[in-house]
C-alpha positions in Angstrom: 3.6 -11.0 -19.4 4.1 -9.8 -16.0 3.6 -11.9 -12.5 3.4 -10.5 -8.8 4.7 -12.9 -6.2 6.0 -13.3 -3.2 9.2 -11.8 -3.0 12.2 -14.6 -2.9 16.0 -14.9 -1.3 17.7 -14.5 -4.9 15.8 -11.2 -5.7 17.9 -9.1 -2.8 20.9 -7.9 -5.4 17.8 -6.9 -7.9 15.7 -4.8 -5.5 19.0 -3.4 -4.7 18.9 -2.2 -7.9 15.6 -1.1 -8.4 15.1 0.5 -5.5 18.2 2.5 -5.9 16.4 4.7 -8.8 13.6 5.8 -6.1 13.1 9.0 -4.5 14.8 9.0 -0.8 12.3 10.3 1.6 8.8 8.7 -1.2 9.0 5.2 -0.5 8.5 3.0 2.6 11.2 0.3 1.8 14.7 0.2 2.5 17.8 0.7 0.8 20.9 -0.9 1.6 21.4 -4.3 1.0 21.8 -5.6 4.7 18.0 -3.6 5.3 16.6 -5.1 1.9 18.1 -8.8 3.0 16.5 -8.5 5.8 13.1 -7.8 5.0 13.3 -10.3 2.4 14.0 -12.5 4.9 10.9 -11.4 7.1 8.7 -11.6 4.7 9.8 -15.1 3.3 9.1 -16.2 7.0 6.0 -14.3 7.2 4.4 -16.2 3.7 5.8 -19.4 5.5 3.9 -19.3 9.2 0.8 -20.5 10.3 -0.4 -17.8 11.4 -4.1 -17.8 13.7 -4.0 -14.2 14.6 -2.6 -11.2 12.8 1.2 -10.0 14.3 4.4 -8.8 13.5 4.4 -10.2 9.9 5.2 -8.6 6.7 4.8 -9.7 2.8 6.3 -8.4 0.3 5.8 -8.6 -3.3 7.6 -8.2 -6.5 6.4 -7.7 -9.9 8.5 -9.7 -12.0 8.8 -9.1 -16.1 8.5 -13.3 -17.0 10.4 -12.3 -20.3 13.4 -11.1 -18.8 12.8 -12.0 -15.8 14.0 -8.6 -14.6 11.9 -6.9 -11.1 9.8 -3.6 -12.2 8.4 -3.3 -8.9 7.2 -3.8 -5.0 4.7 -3.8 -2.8 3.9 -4.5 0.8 1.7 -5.3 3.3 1.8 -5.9 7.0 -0.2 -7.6 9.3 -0.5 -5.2 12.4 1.0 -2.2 12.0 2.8 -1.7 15.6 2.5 -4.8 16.3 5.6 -4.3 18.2 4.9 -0.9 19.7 2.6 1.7 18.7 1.9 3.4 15.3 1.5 7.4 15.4 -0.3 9.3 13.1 -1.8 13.4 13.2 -5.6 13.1 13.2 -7.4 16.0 12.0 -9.3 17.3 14.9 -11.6 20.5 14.9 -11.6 22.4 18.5 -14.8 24.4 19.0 -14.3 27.7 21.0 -17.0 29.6 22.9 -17.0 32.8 24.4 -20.2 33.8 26.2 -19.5 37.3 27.2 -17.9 38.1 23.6 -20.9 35.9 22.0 -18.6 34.4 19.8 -18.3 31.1 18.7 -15.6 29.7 15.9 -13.9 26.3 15.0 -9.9 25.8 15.2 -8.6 23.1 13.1 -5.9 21.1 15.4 -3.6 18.3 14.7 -3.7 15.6 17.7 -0.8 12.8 18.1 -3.1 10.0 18.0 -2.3 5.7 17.7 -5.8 4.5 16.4 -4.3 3.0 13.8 -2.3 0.5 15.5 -3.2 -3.0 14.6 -4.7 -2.0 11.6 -2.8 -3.7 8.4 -0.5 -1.4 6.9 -0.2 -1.4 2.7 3.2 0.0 1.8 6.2 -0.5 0.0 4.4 0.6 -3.4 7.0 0.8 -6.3 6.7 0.7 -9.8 10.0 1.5 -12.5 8.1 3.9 -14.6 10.2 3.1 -17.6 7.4 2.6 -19.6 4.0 2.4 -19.9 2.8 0.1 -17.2 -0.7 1.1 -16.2 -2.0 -2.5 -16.1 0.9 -3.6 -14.6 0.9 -1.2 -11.5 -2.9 -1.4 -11.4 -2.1 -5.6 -10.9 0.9 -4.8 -8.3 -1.1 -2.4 -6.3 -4.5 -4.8 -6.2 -2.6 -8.3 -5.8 -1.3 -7.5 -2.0 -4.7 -7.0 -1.5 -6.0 -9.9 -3.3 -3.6 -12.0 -1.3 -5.5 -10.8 2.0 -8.9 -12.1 0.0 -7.2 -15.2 -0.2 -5.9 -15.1 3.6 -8.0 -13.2 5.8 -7.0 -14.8 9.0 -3.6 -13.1 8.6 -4.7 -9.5 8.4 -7.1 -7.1 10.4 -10.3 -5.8 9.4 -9.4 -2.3 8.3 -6.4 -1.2 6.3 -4.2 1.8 5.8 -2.2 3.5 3.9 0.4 6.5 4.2 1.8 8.4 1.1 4.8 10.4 0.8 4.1 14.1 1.4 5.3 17.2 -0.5 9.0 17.7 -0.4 11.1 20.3 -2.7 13.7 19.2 -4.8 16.7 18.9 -2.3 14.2 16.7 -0.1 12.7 18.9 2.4 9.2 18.6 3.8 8.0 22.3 4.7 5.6 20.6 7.3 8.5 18.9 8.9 9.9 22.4 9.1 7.3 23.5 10.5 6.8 21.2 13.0 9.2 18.2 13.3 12.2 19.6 13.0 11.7 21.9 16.4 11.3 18.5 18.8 13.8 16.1 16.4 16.3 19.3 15.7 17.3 17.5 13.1 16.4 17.4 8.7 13.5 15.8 7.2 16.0 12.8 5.7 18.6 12.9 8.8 15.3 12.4 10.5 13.4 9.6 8.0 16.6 7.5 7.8 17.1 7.6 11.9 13.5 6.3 12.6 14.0 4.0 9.4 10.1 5.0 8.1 8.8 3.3 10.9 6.0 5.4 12.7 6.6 3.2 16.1 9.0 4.2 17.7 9.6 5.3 21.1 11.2 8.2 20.8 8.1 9.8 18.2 6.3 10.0 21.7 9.2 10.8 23.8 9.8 14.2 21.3 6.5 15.0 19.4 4.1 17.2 20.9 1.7 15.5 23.1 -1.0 18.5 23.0 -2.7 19.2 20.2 -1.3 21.4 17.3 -3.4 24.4 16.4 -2.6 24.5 12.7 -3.3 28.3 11.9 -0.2 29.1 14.0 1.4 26.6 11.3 3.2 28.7 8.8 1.6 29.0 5.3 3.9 26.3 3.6 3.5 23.6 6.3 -0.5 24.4 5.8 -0.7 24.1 2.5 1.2 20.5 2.4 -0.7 19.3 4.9 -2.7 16.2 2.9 -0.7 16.8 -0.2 1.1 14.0 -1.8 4.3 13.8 -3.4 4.0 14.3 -6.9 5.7 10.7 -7.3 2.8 9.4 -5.2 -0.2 10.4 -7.1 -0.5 7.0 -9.1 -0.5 5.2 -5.8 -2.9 7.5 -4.9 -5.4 7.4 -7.8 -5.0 3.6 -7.5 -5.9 3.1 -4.0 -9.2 5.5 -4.1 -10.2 3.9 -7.1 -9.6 0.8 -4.8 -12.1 2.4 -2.0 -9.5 4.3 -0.1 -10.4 7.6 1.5 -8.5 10.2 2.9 -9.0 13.5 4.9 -9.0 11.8 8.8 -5.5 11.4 9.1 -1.7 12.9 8.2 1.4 11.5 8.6 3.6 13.0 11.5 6.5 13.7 9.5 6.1 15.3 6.5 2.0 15.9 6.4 0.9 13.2 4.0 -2.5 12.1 3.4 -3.1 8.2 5.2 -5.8 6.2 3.3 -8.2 3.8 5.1 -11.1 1.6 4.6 -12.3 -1.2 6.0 -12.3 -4.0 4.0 -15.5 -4.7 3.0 -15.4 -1.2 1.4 -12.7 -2.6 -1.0 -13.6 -3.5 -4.6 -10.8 -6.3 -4.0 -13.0 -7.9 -1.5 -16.2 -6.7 -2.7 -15.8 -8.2 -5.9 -13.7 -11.6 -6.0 -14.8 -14.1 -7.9 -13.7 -18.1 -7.9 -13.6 -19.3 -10.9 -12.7 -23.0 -12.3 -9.8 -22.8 -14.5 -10.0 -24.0 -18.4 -8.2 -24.0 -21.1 -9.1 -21.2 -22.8 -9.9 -23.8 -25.8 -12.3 -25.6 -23.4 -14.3 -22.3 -22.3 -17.7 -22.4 -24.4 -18.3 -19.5 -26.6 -20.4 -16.0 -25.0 -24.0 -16.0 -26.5 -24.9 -12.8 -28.9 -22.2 -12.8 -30.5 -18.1 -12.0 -29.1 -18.1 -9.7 -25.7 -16.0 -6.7 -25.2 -12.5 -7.5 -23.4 -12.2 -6.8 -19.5 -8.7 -6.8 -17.3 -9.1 -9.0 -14.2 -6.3 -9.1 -11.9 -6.1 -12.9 -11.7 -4.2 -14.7 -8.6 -4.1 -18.3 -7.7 -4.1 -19.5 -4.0 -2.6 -18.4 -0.5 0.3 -21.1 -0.5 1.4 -20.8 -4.3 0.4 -17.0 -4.6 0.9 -15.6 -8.2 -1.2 -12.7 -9.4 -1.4 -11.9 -13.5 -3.6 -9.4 -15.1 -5.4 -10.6 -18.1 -8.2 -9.6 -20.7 -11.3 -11.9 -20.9 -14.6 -11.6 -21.4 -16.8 -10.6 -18.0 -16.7 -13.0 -15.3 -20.1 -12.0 -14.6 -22.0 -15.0 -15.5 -20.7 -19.1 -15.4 -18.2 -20.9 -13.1 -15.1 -20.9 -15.1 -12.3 -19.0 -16.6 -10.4 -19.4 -20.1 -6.6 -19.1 -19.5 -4.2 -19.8 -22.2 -1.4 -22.3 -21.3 1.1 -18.7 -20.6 -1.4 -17.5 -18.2 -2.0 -20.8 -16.5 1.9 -21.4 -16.2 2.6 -18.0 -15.1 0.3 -19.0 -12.1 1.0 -22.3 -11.7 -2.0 -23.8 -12.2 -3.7 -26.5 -14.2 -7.3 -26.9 -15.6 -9.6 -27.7 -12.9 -8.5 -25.5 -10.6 -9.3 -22.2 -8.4 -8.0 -18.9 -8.8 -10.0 -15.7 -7.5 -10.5 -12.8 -10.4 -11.4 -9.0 -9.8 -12.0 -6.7 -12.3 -9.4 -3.8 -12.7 
């Protein structure tokens, strides 16, 4: 059985591990040990505040294998992103040009430096050791941070985002950063990435990026065609967060052209479809009527204070007030017959 919860002091040396396997350039997280310590640390006093209104904090997540104990995976979220500046994005503008005497009329696609996505809550950090078959598993990781900001809505904004990795070639080059970047940073794709640190709030972005818009047919072919493409490492995330109710197509990232996901949340199927449910033993749940019901997987999680998340196959929580769990599920979230935990289905 596997668990997803906050992430933990003692876990630095493993995610130093984990994430050394990960593409440089893919993921949102960092890599040394002093970086990863101190996120651990942010995050740990993030899950700790009181927090009224949503601000600089950040939560991060591991999924941990309770057999071993060994991590398989992250994922974050953060409160506000920019909260301590000003997050940048491309949007996706379209220009309409009109000449009269020429009567001609025609549509220019154009990338504009925009920050409308500052304050919304950032999803990131998503990382998943693809060893072996883990569908569930990553289906659980991805859905829990989310499930977490069910469970704690005061400490997150209305509307969510999230930017995946754009298409690089195999020595970790981004033909839209080629395209466009490099000429205001004069510097590579990774040079570039690892001097901003993935942040998207920094001052010099607006101090060197274009502040006019970007007419994307004088974009080279290459840069074009990776503009809203994801990495090919990315396309799980990807397929997990539309299934979730993320859409694209509004947005890119400024560095190497990714897609950025949004919704707001009451478009999610994490928030659309919690349920409460009383925990019993799964001894003490009653038996289904008409006979034994098809299996469902429910990412399960158990409060905002003692946050564990577990996916698990039960019958449908579509009817009734309580839950099953068997004594490893209820230990894995550390919680006892009688109480809460909020279910969505997978």
């Amino acid at each position: 059985m596997y668990v997803v919860r906050p992430v933990e002091p003692a876990d630095v040396g493993a995610l130093e591990t984990l994430l050394a396997a990960s593409t440089p350039g893919v993921h949102t997280l960092p890599r040394t040990r002093e970086k990863i310590a101190a996120f651990v640390e942010r995050s740990v006093a993030s899950f700790a505040a009181h927090v009224d209104i949503p601000s600089e904090e950040s939560y991060l997540f591991v999924l941990e294998d309770l057999a071993t104990r060994a991590l398989a995976g992250t994922a974050a979220i953060h409160a506000s992103a920019g909260s301590n500046g000003t997050y940048f994005a491309f949007r996706n503008d379209v220009i309409q040009q009109v000449s009269r005497d020429l009567n001609i009329s025609h549509s220019v696609h154009a990338l504009t430096l925009c920050s409308e996505l500052t304050s919304y809550s950032q999803l990131s950090g998503f990382y998943i050791n693809r060893g072996e078959d883990t569908a569930r598993e990553a289906a659980l990781l991805s859905r829990a941070r989310l499930l977490y900001a069910v469970l704690a809505p005061h400490r997150f904004g209305d509307r969510f985002f999230v930017p995946l990795a754009g298409v690089t070639d195999d020595n970790g080059q981004s033909p839209f950063w080629d395209a466009l970047g490099r000429k205001f940073f004069k510097m590579d794709f990774l040079d570039a990435e690892r001097t901003i640190g993935g942040a998207r709030n920094r001052t010099l972005i607006v101090e060197l990026m274009p502040h006019y818009p970007v007419y994307v047919p004088l974009l080279p072919g290459p840069a074009q065609a990776a503009m809203g493409q994801i990495h090919p490492n990315g396309q799980l995330a990807f397929d997990l967060l539309t299934e979730e109710g993320f859409e694209a197509d509004e947005y890119i990232d400024i560095f190497d052209g990714g897609p950025i996901l949004q919704a707001h949340k009451n478009g999610l199927r994490s928030f659309r479809g919690a349920v409460v449910r009383k925990v019993a033993s799964s001894e003490q749940q009653p038996p289904a009527r008409g006979g034994k019901p098809a299996l469902v997987d429910y990412a399960i999680a158990s409060s905002e204070r003692k946050f564990r998340a577990i996916v698990l196959s039960c019958p449908p929580l579509d009817v009734g007030d309580a839950i099953g769990l068997p004594p490893e599920a209820r230990a894995a979230l550390g919680v006892a017959a009688g109480d809460n935990v909020t279910c969505v289905r997978l």
